[in-house]
C-alpha positions as CSV (number, residue, x, y, z in Angstrom):
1,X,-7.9,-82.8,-7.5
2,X,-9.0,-80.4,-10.3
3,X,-5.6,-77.6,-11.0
4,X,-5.7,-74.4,-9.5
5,X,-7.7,-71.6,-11.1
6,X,-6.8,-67.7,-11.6
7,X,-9.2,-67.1,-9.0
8,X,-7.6,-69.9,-6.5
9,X,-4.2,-68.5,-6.7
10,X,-5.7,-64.8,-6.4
11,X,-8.1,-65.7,-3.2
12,X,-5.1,-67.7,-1.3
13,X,-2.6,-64.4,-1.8
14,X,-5.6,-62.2,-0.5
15,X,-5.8,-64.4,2.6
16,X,-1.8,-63.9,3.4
17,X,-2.9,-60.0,2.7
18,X,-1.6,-57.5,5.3
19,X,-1.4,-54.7,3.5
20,X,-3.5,-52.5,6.0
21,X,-2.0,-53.3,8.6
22,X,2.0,-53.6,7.8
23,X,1.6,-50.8,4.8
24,X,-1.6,-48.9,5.2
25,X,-2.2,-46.3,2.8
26,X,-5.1,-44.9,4.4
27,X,-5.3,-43.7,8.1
28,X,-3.8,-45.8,10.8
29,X,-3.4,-49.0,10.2
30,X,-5.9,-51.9,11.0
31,X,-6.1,-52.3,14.9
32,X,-6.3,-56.0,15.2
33,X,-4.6,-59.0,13.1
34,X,-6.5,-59.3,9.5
35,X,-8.3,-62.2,8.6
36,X,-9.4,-61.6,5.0
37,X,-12.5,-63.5,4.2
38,X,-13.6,-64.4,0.7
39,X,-15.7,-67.1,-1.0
40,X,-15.9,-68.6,-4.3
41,X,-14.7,-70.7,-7.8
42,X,-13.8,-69.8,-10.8
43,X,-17.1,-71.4,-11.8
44,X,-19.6,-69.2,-9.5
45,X,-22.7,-67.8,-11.1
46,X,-23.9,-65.7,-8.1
47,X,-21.9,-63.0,-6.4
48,X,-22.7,-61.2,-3.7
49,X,-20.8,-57.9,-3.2
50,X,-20.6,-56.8,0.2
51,X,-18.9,-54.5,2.3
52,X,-16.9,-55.5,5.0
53,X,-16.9,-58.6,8.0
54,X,-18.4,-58.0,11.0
55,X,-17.0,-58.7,14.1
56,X,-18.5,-62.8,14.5
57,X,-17.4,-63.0,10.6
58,X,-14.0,-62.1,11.7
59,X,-13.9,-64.3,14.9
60,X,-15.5,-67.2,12.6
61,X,-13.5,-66.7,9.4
62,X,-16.9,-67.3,7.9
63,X,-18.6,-64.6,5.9
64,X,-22.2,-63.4,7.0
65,X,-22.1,-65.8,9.5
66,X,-24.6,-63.1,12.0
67,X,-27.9,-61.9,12.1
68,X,-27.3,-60.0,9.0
69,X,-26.7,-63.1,7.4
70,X,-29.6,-64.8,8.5
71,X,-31.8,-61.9,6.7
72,X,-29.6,-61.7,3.9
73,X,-30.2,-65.6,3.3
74,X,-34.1,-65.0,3.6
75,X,-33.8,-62.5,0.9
76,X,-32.1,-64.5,-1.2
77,X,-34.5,-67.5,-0.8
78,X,-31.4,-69.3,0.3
79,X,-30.7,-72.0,2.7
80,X,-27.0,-72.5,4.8
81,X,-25.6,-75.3,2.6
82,X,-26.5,-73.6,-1.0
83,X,-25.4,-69.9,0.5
84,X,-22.3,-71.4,1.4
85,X,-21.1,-73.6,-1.5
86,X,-18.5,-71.6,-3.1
87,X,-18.6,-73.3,-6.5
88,X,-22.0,-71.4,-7.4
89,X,-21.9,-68.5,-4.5
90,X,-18.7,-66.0,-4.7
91,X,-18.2,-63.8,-1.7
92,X,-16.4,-60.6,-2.5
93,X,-16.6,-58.2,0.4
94,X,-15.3,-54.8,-0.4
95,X,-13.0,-54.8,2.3
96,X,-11.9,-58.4,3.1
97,X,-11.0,-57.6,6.8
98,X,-13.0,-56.7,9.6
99,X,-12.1,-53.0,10.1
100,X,-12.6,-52.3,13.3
101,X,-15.6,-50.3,15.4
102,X,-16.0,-46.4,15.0
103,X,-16.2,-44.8,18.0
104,X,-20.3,-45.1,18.2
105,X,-19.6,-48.7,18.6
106,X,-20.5,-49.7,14.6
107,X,-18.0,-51.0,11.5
108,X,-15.7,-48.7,10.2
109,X,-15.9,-48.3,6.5
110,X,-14.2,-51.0,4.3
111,X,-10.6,-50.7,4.1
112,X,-10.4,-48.9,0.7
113,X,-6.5,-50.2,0.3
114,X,-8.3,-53.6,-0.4
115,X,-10.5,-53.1,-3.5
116,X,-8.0,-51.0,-5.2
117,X,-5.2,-53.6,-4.8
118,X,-7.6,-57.0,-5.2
119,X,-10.8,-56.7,-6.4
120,X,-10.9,-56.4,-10.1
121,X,-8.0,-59.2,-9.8
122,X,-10.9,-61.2,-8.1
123,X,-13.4,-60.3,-10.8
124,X,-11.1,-61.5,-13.5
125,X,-11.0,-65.0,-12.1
126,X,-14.8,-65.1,-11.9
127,X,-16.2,-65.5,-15.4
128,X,-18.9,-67.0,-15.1
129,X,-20.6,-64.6,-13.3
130,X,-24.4,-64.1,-14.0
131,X,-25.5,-61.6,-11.3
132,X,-23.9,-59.7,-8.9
133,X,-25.8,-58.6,-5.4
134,X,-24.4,-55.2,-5.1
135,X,-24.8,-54.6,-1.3
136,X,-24.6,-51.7,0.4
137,X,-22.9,-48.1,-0.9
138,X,-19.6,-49.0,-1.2
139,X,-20.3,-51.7,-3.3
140,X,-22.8,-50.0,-5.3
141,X,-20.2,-47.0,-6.0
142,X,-17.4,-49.3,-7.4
143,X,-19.7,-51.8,-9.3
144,X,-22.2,-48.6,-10.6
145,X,-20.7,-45.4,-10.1
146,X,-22.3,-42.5,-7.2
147,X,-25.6,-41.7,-8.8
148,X,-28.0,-39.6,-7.5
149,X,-30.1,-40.2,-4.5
150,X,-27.7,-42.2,-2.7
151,X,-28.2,-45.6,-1.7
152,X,-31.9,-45.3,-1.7
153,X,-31.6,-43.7,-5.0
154,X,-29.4,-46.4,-6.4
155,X,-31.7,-49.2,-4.5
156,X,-34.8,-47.6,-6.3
157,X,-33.7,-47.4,-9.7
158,X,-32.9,-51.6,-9.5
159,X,-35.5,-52.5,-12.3
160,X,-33.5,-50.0,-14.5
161,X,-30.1,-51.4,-13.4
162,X,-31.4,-54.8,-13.8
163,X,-32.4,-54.8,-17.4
164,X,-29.0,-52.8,-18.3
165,X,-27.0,-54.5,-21.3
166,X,-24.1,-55.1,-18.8
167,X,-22.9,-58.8,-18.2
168,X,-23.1,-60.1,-15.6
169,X,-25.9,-58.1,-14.7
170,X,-26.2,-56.2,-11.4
171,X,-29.0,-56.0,-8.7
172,X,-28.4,-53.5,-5.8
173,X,-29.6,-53.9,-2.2
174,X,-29.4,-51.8,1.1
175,X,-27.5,-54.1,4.2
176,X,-29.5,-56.5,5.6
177,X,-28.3,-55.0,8.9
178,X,-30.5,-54.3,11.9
179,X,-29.2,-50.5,11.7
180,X,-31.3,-50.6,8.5
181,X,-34.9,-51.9,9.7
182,X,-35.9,-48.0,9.7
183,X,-34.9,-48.1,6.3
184,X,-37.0,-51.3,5.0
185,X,-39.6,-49.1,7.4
186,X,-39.9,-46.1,5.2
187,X,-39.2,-47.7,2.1
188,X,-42.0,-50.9,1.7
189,X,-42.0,-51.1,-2.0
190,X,-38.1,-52.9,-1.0
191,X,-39.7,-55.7,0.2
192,X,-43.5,-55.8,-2.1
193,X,-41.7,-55.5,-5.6
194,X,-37.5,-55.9,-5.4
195,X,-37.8,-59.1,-2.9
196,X,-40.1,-61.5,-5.3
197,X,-37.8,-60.2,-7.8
198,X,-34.4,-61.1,-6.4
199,X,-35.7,-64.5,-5.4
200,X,-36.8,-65.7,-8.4
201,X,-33.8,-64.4,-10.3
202,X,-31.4,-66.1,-7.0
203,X,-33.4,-69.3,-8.0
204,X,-32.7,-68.8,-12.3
205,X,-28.8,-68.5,-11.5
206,X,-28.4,-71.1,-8.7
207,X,-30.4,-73.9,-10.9
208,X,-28.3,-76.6,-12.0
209,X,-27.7,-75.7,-15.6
């Protein structure tokens, strides 16, 4: 059995984690019992930076494991087995929980407790990060900062945030969420110019090296 990496020893205390439910610092605390979810080794080249479970992620304890993830996959040019093995694919949700339904019926935003206590503890046990899938707006605020335009501002700019001198580099996407097919609607150039992109660059990071 190879030992134990930082990142090992820093994913198996984030699974005990009950720190927004026991000790919230935000709001009331979570309504039902956490199940963090995370994936990956200290030798992933791919992460993809999410936002939160949903609610067949949190019954499953398996991440993406819903319609979303079936889109996200086909994005990524991705089958089941390669999505899901953690020593080339890290998993780093923003919130590591499921939090809950608003009262519309959708997710509540990621618990924000969670990426200040553990996520760049998580980053720092993933160095060999070569590209990071920054998904959604909470994502893209902590790994790039609120720029202009919001997430359709941030999604645009990706050829600019691509070729950054930042390691590991950083490609932004909207949710591959149903809520966001009038958004892949309005916005066609997503799908023409980012999507032939991110596959062939999801293909350069996942080759065996």
């Amino acid at each position: 059995m190879p030992p134990a990496t930082p990142f090992d020893a820093t994913a198996r205390a984030l699974r005990a984690c009950r720190l927004c439910r026991d000790a919230p610092l935000y709001g009331a605390p979570l309504p039902q019992e956490p199940r963090p979810i995370i994936q990956g080794s200290a030798g992933a080249r791919l992460c993809i930076a999410s936002q939160a479970p949903g609610t067949r992620a949190h019954r499953s304890g398996i991440p993406f494991m819903d319609p979303s993830g079936i889109r996200l996959r086909a994005w990524l040019g991705l089958d089941g087995p390669d999505f899901y093995d953690a020593s080339r694919v890290a998993i780093v949700p923003m919130g590591a929980c499921f939090p809950g339904l608003d009262a519309k019926g959708g997710d509540k935003p990621p618990r924000r407790e969670c990426a200040e206590r553990w996520r760049a503890e998580v980053f720092s046990g993933l160095p060999d990060l070569d590209l990071i899938l920054v998904i959604g707006q909470y994502a893209q605020g902590w790994h790039l900062g609120r720029g202009e335009g919001g997430l359709t501002g941030t999604v645009a700019r990706w050829r600019e945030i691509l070729s950054e001198a930042r390691r590991p580099r950083v490609l932004p996407l909207p949710h591959p969420s149903w809520r966001n097919n009038g958004w892949l609607k309005a916005n066609p150039w997503f799908e023409a110019e980012l999507l032939p992109v991110l596959k062939a660059e999801v293909a350069r990071v996942m080759a065996p090296r």
